[in-house]
LUMBADO-123716 format. One line per 4 residues: their letters; for each residue x, y, z of C-alpha. Coordinates in pm, 1 decimal. Layout:
BEGIN
a> X/Y/Z  ... .
END
This chain:
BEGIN
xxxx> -1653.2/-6363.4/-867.6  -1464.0/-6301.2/-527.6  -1531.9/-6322.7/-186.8  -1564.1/-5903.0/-185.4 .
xxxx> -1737.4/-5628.6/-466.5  -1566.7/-5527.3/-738.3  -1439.4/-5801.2/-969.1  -1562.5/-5792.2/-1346.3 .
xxxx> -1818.0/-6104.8/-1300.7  -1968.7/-5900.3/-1020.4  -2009.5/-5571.7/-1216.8  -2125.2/-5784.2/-1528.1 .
xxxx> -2370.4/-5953.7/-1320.2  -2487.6/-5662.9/-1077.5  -2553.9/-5491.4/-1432.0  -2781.9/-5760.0/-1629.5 .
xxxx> -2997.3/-5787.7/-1298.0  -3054.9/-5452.9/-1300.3  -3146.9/-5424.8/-1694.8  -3328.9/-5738.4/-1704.3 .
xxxx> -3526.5/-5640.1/-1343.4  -3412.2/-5961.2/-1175.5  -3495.1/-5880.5/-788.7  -3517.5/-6048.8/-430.1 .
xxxx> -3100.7/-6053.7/-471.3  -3111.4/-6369.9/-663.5  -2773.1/-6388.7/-854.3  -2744.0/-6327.5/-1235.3 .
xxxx> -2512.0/-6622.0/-1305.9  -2277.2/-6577.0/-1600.8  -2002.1/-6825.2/-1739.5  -1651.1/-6601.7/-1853.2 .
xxxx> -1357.6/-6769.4/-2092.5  -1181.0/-6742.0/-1842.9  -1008.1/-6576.9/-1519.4  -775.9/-6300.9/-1509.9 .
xxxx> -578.9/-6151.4/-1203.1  -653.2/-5832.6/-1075.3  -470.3/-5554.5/-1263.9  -461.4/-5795.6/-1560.8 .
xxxx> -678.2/-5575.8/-1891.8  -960.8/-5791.9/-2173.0  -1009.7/-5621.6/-2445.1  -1129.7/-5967.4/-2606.4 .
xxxx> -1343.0/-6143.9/-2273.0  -1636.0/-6349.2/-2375.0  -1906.8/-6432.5/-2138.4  -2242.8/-6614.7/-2218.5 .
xxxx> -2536.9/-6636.5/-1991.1  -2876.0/-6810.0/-2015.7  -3167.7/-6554.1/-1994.8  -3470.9/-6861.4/-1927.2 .
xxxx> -3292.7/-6907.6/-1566.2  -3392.1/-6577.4/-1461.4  -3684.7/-6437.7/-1675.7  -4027.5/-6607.5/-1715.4 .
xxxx> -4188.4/-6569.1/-2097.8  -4387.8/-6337.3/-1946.9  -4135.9/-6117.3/-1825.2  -3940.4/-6172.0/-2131.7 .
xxxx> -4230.5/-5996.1/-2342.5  -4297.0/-5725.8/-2127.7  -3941.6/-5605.4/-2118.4  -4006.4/-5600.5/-2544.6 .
xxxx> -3630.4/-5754.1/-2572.3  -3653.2/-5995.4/-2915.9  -3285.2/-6054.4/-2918.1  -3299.7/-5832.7/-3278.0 .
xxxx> -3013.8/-5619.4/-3373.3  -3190.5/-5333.3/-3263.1  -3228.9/-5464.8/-2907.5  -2905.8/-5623.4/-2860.6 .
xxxx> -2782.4/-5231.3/-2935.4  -2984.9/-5113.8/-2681.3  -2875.8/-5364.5/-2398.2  -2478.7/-5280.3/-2480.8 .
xxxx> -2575.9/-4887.1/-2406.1  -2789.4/-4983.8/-2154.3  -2527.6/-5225.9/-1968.1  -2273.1/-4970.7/-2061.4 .
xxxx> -2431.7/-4691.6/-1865.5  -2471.6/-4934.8/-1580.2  -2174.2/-5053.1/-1534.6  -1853.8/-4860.0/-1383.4 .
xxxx> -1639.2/-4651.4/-1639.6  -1386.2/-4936.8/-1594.8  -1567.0/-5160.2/-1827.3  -1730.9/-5207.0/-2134.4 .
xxxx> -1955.0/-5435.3/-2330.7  -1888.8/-5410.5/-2690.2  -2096.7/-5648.2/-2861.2  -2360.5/-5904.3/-2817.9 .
xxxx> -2561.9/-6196.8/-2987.9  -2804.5/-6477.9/-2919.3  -2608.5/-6836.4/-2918.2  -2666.3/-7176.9/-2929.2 .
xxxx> -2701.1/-7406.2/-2638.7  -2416.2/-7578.4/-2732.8  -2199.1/-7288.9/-2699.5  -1960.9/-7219.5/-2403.6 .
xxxx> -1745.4/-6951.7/-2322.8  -1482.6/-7151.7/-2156.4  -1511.6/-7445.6/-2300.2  -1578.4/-7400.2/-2642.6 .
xxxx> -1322.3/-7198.0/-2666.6  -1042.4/-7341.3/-2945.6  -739.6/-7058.9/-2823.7  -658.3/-6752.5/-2610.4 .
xxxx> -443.6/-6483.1/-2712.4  -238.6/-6241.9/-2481.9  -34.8/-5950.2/-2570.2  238.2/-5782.5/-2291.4 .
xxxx> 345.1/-5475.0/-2323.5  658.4/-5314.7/-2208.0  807.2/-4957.3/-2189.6  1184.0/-5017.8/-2273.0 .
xxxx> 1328.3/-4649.5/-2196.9  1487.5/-4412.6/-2000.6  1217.3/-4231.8/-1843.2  846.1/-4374.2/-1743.5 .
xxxx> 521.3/-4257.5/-1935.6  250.0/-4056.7/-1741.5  -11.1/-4231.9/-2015.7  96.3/-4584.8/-2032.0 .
xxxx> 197.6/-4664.1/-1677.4  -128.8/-4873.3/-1590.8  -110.5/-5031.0/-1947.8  284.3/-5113.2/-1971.3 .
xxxx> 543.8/-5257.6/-1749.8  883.2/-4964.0/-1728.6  1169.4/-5119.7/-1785.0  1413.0/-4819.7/-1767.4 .
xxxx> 1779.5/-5042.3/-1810.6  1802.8/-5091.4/-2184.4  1689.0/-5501.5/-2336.3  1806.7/-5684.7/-2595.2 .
xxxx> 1544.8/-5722.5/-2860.5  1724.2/-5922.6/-3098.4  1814.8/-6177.2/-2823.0  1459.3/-6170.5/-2711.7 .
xxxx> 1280.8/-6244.7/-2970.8  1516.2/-6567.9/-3121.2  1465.1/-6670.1/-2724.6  1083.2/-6628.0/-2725.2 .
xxxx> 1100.6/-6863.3/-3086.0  1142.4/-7159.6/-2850.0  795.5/-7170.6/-2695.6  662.0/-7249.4/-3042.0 .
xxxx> 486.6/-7637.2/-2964.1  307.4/-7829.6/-2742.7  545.2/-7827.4/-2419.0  444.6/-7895.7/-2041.6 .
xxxx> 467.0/-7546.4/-1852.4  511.6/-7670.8/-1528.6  826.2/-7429.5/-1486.5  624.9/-7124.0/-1603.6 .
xxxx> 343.5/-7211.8/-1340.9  272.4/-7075.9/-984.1  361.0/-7251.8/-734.9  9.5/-7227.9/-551.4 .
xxxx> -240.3/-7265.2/-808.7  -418.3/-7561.8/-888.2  -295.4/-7915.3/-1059.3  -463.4/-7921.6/-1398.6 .
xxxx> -271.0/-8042.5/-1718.6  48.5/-7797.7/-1756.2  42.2/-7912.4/-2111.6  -9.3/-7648.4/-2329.0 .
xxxx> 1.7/-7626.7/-2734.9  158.2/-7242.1/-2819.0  71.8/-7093.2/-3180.5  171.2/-6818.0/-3200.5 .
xxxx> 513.8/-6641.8/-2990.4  602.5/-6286.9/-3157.5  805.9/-5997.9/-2972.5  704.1/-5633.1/-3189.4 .
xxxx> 936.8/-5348.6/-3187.5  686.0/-5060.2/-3209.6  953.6/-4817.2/-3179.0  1031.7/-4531.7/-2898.8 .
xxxx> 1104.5/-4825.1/-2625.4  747.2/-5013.8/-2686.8  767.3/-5366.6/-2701.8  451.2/-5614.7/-2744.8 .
xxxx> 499.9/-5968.7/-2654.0  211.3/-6186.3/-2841.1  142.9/-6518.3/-2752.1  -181.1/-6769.2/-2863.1 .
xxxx> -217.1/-7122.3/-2712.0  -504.0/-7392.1/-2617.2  -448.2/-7346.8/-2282.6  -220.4/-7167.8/-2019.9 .
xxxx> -150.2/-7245.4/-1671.9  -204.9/-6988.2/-1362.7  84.7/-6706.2/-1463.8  232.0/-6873.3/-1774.8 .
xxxx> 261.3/-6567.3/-1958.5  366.5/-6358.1/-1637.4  668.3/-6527.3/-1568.5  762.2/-6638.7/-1936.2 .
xxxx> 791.7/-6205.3/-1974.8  962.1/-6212.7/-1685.6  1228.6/-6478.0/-1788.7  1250.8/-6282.3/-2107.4 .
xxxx> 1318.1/-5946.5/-1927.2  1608.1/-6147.2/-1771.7  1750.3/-6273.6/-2078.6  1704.5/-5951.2/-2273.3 .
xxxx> 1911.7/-5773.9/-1989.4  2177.1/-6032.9/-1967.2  2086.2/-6230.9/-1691.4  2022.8/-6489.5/-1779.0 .
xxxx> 2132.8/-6676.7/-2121.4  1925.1/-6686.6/-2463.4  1859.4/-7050.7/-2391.8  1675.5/-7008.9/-2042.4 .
xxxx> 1319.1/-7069.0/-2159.9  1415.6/-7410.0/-2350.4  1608.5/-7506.7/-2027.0  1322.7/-7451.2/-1792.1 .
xxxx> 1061.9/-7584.6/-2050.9  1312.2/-7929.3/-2024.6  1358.9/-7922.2/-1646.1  987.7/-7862.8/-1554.3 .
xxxx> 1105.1/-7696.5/-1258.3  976.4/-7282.1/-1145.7  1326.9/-7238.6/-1012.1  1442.5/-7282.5/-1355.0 .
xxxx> 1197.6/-6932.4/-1457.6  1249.1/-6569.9/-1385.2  1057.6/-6368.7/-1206.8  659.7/-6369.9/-1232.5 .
xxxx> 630.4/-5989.8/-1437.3  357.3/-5723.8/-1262.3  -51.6/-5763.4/-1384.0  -56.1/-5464.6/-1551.0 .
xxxx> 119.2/-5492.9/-1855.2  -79.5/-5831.3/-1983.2  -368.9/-5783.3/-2144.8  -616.8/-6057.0/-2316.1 .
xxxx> -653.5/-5984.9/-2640.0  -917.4/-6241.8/-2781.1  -1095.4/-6575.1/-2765.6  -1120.0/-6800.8/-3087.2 .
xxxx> -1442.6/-6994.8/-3132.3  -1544.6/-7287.0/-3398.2  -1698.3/-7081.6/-3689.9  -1994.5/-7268.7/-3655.6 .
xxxx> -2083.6/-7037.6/-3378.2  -2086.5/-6715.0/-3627.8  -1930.1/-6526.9/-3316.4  -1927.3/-6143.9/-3412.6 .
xxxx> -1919.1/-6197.3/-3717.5  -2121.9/-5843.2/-3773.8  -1977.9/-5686.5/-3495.3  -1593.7/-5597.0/-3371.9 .
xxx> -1433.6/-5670.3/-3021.9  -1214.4/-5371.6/-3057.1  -1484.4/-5102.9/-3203.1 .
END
């Protein structure tokens, strides 16, 4: 939620007050996995919210919403037709009270996306970061290899955000070659700090184009200093991907994130 209209908590939020007739202005508090900066994509964002601080049992039976299959269908179209063409709820279910979305969650995956070619795309310019001056793939990926662990961030951190634990355990690193200059960068970890993945791509960028050598993301992973990093890479090209859960929580099990 920001200061100013617009953000995807306030569209979310706008939307289940409307569909769930919440009035006088009172706010339709939902919890998200997490924050992303504007421009940033979610193909993958969880959010939970708990329907008895807003709706009576009265309320709750007049609407005729039993939290069925059939209903849960019906609020996805309805949200869906609420909400600006921008966004998109995919799936829902009932949960537990035990259940989260932040801090449940178990790990986070990202994928980056880069156009690695002469001339810029028409189609994937709000999706993919052009790079027209040719990279070094090979080089890349071995780089990329040493993120694999649990390593303190610090040098792949903004400067200005806030002082939480920079230690963060990565499971996943992969660099795909998809062929006609597209290149995904994967990564999967417990826990990232404010631009981790922003500025790792853009220390990769560097290394891939020779500026910096194959060994710069060990060096500033040991020296814990930003200096040590490239450049933090546009919002664009990041996307998250998906949020892992304990499987007690059955999450979506009978439905798909990317249907």
């Amino acid at each position: 939620m920001q200061a100013h209209p617009g953000s995807v908590q306030h569209e979310l939020e706008t939307a289940l007050a409307t569909f769930f007739r919440v009035r006088d202005g009172k706010r339709f508090l939902t919890t998200f996995s997490g924050r992303t900066d504007a421009g940033v994509h979610a193909t993958g964002q969880v959010a939970h919210f708990d329907l008895d601080d807003f709706l009576s049992q009265a309320i709750f039976n007049k609407l005729s919403f039993e939290l069925n299959e059939e209903d849960l269908l019906r609020l996805c179209w309805s949200l869906n037709g609420i909400l600006p063409s921008e966004l998109s709820v995919t799936a829902a279910q009932p949960v537990s009270d035990k259940f989260h979305a932040r801090f449940t969650a178990l790990r986070r995956t990202y994928v980056y996306r880069i156009l690695n070619r002469a001339q810029r795309s028409a189609i994937k310019q709000k999706t993919h970061y052009f790079v027209p001056s040719k990279l070094s793939y090979k080089v890349m990926k071995a780089s990329a290899g040493q993120l694999l662990g649990s390593h303190d961030f610090s040098a792949f951190r903004s400067t200005n955000s806030d002082k939480g634990s920079s230690i963060c355990h990565v499971d996943r690193v992969e660099i795909l070659n998809l062929g006609e200059g597209e290149l995904e960068f994967w990564i999967s970890a417990n826990h990232f700090v404010y631009n981790m993945i922003r500025i790792i791509v853009g220390t990769l960028i560097e290394v891939g184009l020779g500026k910096r050598p194959p060994s710069a993301l060990s060096e500033a992973l040991k020296g814990k200093d930003r200096n040590l990093a490239g450049p933090t890479a546009p919002p664009h090209g990041l996307c998250l991907h998906s949020v892992d859960y304990p499987a007690e929580f059955n999450l979506f099990v009978s439905g798909d994130l990317e249907s």
